[in-house]
C-alpha positions as CSV (number, residue, x, y, z in Angstrom):
1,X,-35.3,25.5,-24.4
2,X,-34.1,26.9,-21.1
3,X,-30.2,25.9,-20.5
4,X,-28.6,25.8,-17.5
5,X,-24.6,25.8,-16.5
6,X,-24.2,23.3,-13.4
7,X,-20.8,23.5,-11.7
8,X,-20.7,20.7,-9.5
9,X,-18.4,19.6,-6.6
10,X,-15.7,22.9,-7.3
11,X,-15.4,23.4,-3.6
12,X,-12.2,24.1,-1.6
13,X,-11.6,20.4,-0.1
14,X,-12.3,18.8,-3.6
15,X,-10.4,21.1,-5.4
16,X,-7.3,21.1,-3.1
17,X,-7.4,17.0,-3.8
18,X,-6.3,17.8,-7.7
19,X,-3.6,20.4,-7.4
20,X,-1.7,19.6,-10.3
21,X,-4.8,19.6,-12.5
22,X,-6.5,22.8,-10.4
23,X,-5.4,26.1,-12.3
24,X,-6.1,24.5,-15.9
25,X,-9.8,23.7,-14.3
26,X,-10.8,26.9,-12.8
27,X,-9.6,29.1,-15.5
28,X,-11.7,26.7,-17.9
29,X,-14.4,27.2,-15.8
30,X,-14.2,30.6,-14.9
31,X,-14.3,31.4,-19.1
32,X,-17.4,28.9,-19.0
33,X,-18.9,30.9,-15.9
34,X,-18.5,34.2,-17.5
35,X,-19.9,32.7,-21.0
36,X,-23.2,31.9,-18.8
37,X,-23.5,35.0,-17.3
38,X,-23.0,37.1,-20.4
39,X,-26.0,34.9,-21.8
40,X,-28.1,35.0,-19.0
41,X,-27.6,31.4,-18.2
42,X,-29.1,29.8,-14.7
43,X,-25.8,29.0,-12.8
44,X,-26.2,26.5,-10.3
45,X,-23.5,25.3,-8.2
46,X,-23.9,22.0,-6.6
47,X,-22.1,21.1,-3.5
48,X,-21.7,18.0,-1.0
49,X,-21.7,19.0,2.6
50,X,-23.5,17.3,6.0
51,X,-25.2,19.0,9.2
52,X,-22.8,18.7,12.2
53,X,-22.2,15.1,13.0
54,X,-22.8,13.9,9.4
55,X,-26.5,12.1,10.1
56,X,-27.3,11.3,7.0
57,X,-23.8,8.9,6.5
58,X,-24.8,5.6,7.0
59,X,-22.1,3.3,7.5
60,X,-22.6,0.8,5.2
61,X,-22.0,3.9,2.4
62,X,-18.7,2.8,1.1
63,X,-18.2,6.4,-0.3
64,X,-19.1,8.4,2.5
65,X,-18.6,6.0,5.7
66,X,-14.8,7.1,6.7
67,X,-16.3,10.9,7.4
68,X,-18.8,9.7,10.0
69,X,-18.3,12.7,12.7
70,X,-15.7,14.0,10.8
71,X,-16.4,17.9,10.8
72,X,-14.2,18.0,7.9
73,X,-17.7,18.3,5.6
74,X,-19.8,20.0,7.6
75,X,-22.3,22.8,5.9
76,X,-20.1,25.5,7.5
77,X,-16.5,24.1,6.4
78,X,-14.5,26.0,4.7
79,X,-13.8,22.6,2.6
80,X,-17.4,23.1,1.1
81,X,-17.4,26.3,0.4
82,X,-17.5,26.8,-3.5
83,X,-14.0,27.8,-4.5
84,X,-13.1,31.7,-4.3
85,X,-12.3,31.8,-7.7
86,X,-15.4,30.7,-9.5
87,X,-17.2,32.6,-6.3
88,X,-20.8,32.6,-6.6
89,X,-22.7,35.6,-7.7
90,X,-26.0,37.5,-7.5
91,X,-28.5,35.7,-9.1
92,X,-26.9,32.4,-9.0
93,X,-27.9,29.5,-7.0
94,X,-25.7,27.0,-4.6
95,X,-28.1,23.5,-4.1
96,X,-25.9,21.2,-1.6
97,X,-26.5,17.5,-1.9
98,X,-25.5,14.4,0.7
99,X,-24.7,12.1,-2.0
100,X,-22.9,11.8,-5.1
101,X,-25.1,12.9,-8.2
102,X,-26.7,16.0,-7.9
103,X,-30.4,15.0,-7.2
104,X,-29.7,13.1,-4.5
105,X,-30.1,14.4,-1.1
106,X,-31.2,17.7,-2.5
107,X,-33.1,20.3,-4.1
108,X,-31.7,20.1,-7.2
109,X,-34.8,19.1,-9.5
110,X,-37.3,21.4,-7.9
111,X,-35.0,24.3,-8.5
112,X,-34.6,22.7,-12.5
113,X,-38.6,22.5,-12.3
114,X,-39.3,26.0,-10.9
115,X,-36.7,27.7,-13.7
116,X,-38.2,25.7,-16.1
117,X,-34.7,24.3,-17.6
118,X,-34.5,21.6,-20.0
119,X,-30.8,21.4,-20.8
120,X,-28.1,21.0,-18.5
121,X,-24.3,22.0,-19.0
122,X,-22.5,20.2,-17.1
123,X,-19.2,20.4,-15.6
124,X,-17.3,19.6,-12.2
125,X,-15.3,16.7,-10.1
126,X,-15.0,14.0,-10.6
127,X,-15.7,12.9,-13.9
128,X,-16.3,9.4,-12.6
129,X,-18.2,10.7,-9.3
130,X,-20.7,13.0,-9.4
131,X,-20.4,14.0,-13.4
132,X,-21.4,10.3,-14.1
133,X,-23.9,9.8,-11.5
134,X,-25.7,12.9,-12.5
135,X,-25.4,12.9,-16.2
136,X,-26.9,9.1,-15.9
137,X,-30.2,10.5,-13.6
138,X,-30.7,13.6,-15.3
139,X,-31.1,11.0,-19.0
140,X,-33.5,9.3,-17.2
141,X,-35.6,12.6,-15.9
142,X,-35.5,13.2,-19.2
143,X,-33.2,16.4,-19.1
144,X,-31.1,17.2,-22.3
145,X,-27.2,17.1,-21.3
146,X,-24.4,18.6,-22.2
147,X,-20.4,18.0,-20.9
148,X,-17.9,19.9,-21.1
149,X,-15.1,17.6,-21.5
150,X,-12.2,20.0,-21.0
151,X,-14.3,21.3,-17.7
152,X,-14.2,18.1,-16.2
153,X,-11.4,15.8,-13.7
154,X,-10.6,12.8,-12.6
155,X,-8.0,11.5,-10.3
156,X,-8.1,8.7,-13.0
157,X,-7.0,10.1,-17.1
158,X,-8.2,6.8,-18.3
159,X,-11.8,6.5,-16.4
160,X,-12.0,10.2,-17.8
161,X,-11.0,9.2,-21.1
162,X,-13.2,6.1,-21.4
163,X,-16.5,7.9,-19.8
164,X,-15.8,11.1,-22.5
165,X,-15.4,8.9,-25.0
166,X,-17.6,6.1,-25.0
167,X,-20.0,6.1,-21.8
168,X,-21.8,10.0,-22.1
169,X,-21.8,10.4,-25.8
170,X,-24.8,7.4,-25.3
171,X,-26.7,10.3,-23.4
172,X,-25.1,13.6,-24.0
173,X,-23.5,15.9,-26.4
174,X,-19.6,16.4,-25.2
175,X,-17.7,18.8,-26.5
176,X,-15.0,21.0,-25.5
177,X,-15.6,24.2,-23.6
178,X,-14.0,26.2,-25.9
179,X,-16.2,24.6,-28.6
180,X,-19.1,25.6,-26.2
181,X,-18.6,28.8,-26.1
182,X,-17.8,29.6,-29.6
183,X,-21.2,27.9,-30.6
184,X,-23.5,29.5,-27.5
């Protein structure tokens, strides 16, 4: 089994939106980053950004439609670059999607193919934005899923509560980072 660490959506303009929950999170994921890396984990770090003048934001996307034109997301932004902190490195890879799981608008499976990964760790923000919309399509491409609960937000405790407890453990293993680490 190949295994994967996916760090999804830990870019400056999402993380800025969660400052009282931001140092906890990086330094969680910085220990998971530098568990991967020790292993010789794939990192891949998944992104949402637009080409100048956001074309592919339709309006009629209730998620996306208020940053029509809005430069604010653009591929160059500062506000999608991955966060300084968990900075990526040699060797690891940066997919950026136009939607809210992963796979959509992006790369993402063809890089999963051409590495040959089964198993995905997965961690990012938000729990009930891109976490749950790519732990629900990489179950049904038949990937193996882990979530590391502790590596994980949501403007929303409860949602993040409610999807840990009840919603992934129907298609992944969830468990703590700490836990992760100590068993990988």
């Amino acid at each position: 089994m190949t295994t994967a660490l996916v760090v999804m959506d830990l870019q400056n303009g999402i993380v800025a939106r969660i400052p009282d929950q931001s140092a906890a999170l990086l330094g969680t994921i910085e220990r998971v980053l530098t568990t991967a890396r020790e292993r010789r984990m794939p990192v891949i770090f998944v992104r949402v950004a637009f080409r100048p003048g956001t074309p592919e934001v339709s309006a009629r996307n209730q998620s996306f439609s208020a940053l029509r034109g809005d430069s604010r997301m653009d591929e160059t932004s500062d506000a999608t670059s991955v966060h300084p902190r968990l900075a990526p490195r040699d060797g690891d890879l940066v997919v950026t999607k136009r939607r809210v799981s992963a796979f959509a608008g992006s790369d993402f499976e063809v890089v999963l193919r051409s590495l040959a990964v089964d198993h995905l760790v997965l961690c990012g923000i938000a729990t009930s934005g891109v976490v749950l919309s790519t732990v629900r399509q990489a179950a049904d491409l038949d990937f193996s899923l882990t979530v590391l609960s502790d590596a994980c937000v949501d403007a929303d405790p409860e949602v993040h509560r409610v999807l840990m407890e009840k919603v992934f453990p129907r298609q992944a293993t969830v468990i703590s980072s700490r836990d992760w680490i100590a068993t990988n």
